[in-house]
SEPA-546963 format. One record per residue (C-alpha): residue number from 0; residue in three letters; x, y, z. Coordinates in steps of 0.2 Angstrom, whole numbers, plus 5000, padded with zeros to 4 digits. Layout:
BEGIN
   nr  rest     x     y     z
  NUM   ALA     X     Y     Z
...
//
This chain:
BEGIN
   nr  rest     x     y     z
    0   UNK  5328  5885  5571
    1   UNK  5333  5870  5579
    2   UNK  5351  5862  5579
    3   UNK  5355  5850  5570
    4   UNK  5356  5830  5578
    5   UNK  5373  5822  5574
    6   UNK  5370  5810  5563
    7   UNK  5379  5794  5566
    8   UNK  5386  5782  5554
    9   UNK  5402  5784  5541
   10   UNK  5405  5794  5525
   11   UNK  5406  5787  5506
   12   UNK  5425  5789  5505
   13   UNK  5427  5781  5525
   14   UNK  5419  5766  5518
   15   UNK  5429  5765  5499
   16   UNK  5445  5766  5510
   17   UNK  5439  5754  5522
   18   UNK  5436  5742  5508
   19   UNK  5453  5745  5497
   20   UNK  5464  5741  5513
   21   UNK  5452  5725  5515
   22   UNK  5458  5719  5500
   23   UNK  5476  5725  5500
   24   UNK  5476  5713  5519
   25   UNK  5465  5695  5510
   26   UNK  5473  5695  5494
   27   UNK  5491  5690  5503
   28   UNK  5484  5681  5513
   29   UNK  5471  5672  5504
   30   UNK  5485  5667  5494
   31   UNK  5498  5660  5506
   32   UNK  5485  5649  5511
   33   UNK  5482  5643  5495
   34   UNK  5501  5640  5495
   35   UNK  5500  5631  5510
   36   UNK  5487  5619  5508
   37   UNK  5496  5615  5491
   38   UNK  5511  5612  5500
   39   UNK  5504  5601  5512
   40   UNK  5499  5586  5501
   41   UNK  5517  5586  5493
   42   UNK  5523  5590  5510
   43   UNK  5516  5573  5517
   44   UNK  5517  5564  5501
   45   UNK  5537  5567  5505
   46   UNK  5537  5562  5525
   47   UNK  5527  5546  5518
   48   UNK  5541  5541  5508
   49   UNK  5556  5546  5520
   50   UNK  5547  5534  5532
   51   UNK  5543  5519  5520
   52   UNK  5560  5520  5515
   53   UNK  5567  5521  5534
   54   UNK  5557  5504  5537
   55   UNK  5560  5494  5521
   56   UNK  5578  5496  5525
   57   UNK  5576  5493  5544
   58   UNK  5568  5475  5538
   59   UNK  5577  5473  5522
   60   UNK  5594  5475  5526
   61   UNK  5597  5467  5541
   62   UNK  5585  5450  5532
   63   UNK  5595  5449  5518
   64   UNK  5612  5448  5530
   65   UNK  5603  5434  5539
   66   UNK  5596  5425  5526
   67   UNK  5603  5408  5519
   68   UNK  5595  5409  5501
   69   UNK  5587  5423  5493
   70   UNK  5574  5420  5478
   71   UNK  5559  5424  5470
   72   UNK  5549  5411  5471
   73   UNK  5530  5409  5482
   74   UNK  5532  5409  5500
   75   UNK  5518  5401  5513
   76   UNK  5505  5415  5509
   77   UNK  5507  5416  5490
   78   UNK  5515  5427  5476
   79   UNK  5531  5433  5483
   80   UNK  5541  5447  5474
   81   UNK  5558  5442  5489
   82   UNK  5557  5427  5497
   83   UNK  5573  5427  5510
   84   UNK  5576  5409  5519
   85   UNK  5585  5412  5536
   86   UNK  5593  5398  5547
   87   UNK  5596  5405  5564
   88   UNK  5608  5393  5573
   89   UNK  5599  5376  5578
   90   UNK  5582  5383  5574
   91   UNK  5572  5377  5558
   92   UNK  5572  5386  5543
   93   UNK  5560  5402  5542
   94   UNK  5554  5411  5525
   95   UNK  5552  5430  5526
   96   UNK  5545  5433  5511
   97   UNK  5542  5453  5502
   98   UNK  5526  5454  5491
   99   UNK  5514  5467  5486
  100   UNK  5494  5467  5492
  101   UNK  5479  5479  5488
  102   UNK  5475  5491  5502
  103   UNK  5462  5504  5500
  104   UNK  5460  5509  5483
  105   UNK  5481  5504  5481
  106   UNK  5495  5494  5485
  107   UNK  5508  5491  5498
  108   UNK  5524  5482  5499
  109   UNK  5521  5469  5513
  110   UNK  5533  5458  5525
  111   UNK  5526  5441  5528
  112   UNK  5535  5430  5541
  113   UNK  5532  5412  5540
  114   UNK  5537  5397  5553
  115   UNK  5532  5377  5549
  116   UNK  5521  5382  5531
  117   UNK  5513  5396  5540
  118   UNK  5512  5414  5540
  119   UNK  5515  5421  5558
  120   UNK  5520  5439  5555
  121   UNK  5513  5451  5542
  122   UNK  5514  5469  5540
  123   UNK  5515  5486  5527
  124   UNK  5532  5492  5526
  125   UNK  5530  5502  5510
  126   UNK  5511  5513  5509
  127   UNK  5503  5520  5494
  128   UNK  5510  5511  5478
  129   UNK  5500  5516  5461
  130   UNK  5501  5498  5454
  131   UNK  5506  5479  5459
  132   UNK  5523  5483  5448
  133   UNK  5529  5495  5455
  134   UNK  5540  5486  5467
  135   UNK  5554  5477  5458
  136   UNK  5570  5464  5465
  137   UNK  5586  5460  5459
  138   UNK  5597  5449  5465
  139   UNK  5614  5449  5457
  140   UNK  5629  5438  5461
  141   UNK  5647  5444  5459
  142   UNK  5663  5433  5455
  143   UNK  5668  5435  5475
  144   UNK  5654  5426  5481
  145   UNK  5643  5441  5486
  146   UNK  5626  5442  5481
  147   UNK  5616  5460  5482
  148   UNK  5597  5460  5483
  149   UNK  5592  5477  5477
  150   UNK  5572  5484  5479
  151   UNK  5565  5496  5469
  152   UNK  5552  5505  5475
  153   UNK  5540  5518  5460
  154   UNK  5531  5532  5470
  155   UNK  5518  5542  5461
  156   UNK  5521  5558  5471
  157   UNK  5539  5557  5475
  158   UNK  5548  5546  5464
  159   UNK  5557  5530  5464
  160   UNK  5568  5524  5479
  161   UNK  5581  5509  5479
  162   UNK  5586  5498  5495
  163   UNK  5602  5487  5495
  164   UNK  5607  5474  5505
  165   UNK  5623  5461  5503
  166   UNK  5628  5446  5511
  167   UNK  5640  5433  5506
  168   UNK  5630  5416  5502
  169   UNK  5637  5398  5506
//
């Protein structure tokens, strides 16, 4: 009789344990990637937000402290939801004027700066609006001769934002 050759290779229950620790390692796991990619979009959505609202009120505040008259009426490239008129000292008046555009399959809050009529300066301060209303202004006076422009911006994702800014008008 001859001996027997070792036979390579691995038994039944080798393999059925192999396979229940497989799944007790990718079922954690495939689910904390499932958390994470979820988490990115609301993630991003959030950053977004916190940096349209740091511009707006880099540009809003410091325009309405400047400006002269504060409105809503058109400005040189059109429908305007703020138009802000700012005199600096013995130049001619410039419009700076806030209004809402379509960009990509939505909308962005935009500031337009115009010199003699024209517009010379115009850029997205606030991204990813679902509609042309989401963006609204008031400007309120007060019996001491202060007058507050207030934007409200409506985010789908996040939620809605408010900027202030005050200056007391001539």
């Amino acid at each position: 009789m001859r001996p027997r050759a070792a036979e390579g290779g691995f038994t039944l229950v080798e393999l059925l344990v192999t396979i229940a620790i497989l799944g007790l390692i990718s079922g954690p796991l495939a689910a904390s990637i499932i958390v994470g990619l979820r988490s990115t979009d609301t993630t991003r959505a959030r950053l977004g937000e916190a940096n349209d609202t740091e511009l707006l009120g880099s540009y809003l505040v410091p325009d309405v402290q400047g400006a002269r008259l504060a409105d809503t009426a058109a400005d040189c490239g059109g429908a305007t939801v703020l138009r802000l008129t700012v005199s600096p000292d013995g130049e001619p008046d410039r419009t700076l004027g806030y209004h809402v555009a379509a960009a990509g399959d939505g909308w962005e809050l935009r500031r337009r700066r115009c010199e003699a009529g024209a517009a010379v300066d115009d850029r997205p301060i606030v991204h990813e609006l679902a509609a042309a209303g989401d963006v609204t202004v008031a400007i309120a006076p007060d019996p001491a001769g202060w007058r507050t422009v207030t934007v409200t911006v409506d985010q789908p994702e996040t939620g809605t934002f408010e900027l202030t800014g005050s200056r007391r008008w001539r």
